[in-house]
N, C-alpha and C positions, 0 to 999 in steps of 0.2 A: 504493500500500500504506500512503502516510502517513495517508489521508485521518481515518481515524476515531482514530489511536492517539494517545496520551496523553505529552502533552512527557518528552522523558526527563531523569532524575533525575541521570546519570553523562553527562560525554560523554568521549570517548578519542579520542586521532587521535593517528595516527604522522606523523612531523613531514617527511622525506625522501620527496619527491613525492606527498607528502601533503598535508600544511599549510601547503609552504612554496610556492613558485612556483620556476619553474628558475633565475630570480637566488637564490634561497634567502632572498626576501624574503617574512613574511607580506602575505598582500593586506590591504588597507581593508575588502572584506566577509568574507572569515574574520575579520578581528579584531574587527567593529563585533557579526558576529554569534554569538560568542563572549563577550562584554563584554555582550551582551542576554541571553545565555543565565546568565552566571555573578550580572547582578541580578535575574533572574526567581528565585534560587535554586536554578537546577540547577550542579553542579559539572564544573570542565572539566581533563582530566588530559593530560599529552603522554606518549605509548606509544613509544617508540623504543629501537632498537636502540643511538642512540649513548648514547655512557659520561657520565654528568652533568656531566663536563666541558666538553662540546661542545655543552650546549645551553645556554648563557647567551647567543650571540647572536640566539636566538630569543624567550630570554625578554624581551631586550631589547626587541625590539617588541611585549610583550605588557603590557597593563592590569594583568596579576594575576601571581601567584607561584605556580603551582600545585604537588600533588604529581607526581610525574614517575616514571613506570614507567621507567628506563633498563636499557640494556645487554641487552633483549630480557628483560626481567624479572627480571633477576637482583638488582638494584638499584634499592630504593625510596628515592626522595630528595625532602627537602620543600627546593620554592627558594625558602621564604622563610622560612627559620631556616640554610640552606646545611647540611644533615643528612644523614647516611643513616640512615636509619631500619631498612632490613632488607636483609640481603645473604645469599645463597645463595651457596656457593662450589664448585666443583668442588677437590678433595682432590688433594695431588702425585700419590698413584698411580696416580688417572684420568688425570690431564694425563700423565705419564709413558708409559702406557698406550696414550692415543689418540696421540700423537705416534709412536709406534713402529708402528702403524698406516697411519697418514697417511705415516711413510718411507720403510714397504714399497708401499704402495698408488698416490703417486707416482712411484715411481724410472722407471716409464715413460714417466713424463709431465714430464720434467724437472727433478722435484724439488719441494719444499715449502722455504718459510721458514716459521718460528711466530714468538707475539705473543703479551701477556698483559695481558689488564685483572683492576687488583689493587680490591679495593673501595676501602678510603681509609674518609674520615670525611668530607669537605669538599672544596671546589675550592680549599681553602689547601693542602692534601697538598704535595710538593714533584710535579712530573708523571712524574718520572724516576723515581718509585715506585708511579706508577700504571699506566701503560703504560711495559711492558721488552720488549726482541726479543732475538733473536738475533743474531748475526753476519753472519748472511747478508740477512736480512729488512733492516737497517740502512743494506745498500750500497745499494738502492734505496727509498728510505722513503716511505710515501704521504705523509705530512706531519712536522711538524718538531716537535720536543720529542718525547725518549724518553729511557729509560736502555736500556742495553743489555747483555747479561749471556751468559754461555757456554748451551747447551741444556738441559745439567743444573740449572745453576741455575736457570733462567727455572722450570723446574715442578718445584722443592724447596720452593716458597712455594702455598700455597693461592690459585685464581684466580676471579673470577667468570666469566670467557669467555678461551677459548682461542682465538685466530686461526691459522687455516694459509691460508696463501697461494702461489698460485702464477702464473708468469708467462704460461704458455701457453694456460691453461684457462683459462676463463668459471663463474663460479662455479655453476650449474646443470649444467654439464660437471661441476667439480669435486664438488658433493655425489653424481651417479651413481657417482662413482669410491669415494667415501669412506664415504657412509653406509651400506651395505649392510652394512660391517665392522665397527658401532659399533657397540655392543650398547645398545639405547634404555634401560633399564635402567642403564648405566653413565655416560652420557651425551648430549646433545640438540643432535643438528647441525643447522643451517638455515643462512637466509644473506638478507643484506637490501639486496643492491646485486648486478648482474650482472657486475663485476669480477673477477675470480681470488680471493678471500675467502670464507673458511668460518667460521663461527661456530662453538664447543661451548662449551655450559654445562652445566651439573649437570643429572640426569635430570628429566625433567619439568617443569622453569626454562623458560617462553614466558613473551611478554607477556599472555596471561590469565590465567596464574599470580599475576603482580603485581598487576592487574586485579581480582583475585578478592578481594587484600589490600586495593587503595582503597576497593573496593565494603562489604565489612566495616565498614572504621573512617569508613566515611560511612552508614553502616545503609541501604544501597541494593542492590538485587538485579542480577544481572545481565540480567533482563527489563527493568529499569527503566533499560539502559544501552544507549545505542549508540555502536559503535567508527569508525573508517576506518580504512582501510591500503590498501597496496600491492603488499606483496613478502611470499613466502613465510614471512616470520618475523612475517606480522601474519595468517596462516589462522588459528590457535589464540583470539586473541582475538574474531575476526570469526565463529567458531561460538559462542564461549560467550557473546556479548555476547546480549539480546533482539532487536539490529538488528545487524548485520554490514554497513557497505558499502564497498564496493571502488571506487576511482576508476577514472576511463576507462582508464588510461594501464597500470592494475593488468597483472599478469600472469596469463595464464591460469586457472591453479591457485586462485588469491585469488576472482576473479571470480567462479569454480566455488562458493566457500565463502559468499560473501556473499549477504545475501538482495535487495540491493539494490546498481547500478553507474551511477556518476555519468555525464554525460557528458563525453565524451572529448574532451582538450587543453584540459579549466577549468582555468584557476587559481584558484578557489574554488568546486572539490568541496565542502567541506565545510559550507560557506553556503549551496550549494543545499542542499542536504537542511534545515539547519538554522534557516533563513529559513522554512520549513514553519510553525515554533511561537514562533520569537524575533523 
């Protein structure tokens, strides 16, 4: 399908079994062919769900600074002025709202902890103001550096994404359970790992959402882009983009949405395709 089309102008890649390899190192041909693409003139952006915080040791092993879709589009950040640029927030009485949801729609299933990613300005923010939990969420933590706060408090503050989590469920268990009761209109669940984690942000908040913003302040179309992903929180980008492609490893659903699927167990999906034109 590549054969006749025309180098793209945008590239986007979510970076979590995506761009990274399972050491969560980039490879030497995503990066060589990434570094061809960004002196040929076309622009290269990282789409992910994590929080801007979490991707500096990615940036680490890259040539450039790009802008950086984070947080599943809630959060536009340039990493080479350490900025945010634009942040979409879900309001206390939504987070209020969906958590009183998630505590009814659990109590079957063992229970929910929550989680809040705060926008900030920079990766200077102190973290303990970026990411706060709960009490409960706290005694088993995925990783380390939080502040942690009562329930009420955690969503008296305006958040870009809400995490609920749980221990029994597998998060594609988990969204059958939860999103039926969301009202898409108030809020936008998905989910970017198979783990017990649920994502909500503000209605309409994906990564083509923000997508849509780089493409703008680079006067580039989204025919003129193409994305990769993997996981349910990267279908939205992989429709609106011109090329949508799903890695082997993708999930069902993704695969469904892309118009192209890399071959399966590369560690540099993204250089095949891209080796095409760079």
């Amino acid at each position: 399908m590549f054969d006749s089309a025309p180098a793209p102008r945008l590239i986007a890649s979510d970076i979590d079994g995506t761009f990274l390899d399972p050491n969560h190192r980039v490879s030497k041909r995503n990066r060589d062919a990434v570094l061809r693409a960004h002196q040929a003139g076309t622009h290269f952006v990282l789409a992910t769900g994590r929080p801007y915080r979490w991707i500096a040791p990615v940036l680490d092993q890259l040539p450039l600074r790009p802008l950086c879709v984070t947080a599943n589009g809630a959060v536009l950040y340039d990493a080479d002025s350490d900025n945010v640029l634009e942040a979409h927030e879900v309001a206390p009485g939504v987070l209020s709202h969906v958590v009183d949801i998630a505590k009814q729609a659990f109590a079957p299933h063992g229970g929910v902890s929550f989680a809040v990613e705060r926008a900030g300005k920079s990766v200077r923010d102190p973290l303990d103001e970026l990411f706060v939990v709960d009490h409960s969420y706290s005694e088993e933590p995925v990783f380390d550096g939080f502040g942690i706060a009562a329930l009420d408090d955690l969503v008296s503050v305006p958040a870009v994404k809400l995490l609920v989590r749980n221990l029994h469920l597998s998060a594609p268990e988990m969204y059958d359970v939860l999103a039926p009761h969301v009202d898409q209109n108030k809020a936008h669940v998905t989910y970017s790992m198979n783990e017990g984690i649920l994502e909500v942000a503000a209605p309409g908040v994906t990564k083509a959402k923000g997508l849509d913003a780089v493409a703008q302040h680079f006067n580039v179309t989204a025919e003129q882009t193409i994305t990769f992903g993997d996981m349910p929180n990267d279908i939205e980008m992989l429709q609106w983009a011109g090329t949508g492609v799903a890695m082997g490893n993708a999930a069902p659903a993704v695969k469904e949405a892309a118009d192209f699927v890399t071959t399966p167990n590369s560690e540099s999906g993204v250089a095949n395709v891209l080796e095409r034109w760079f």
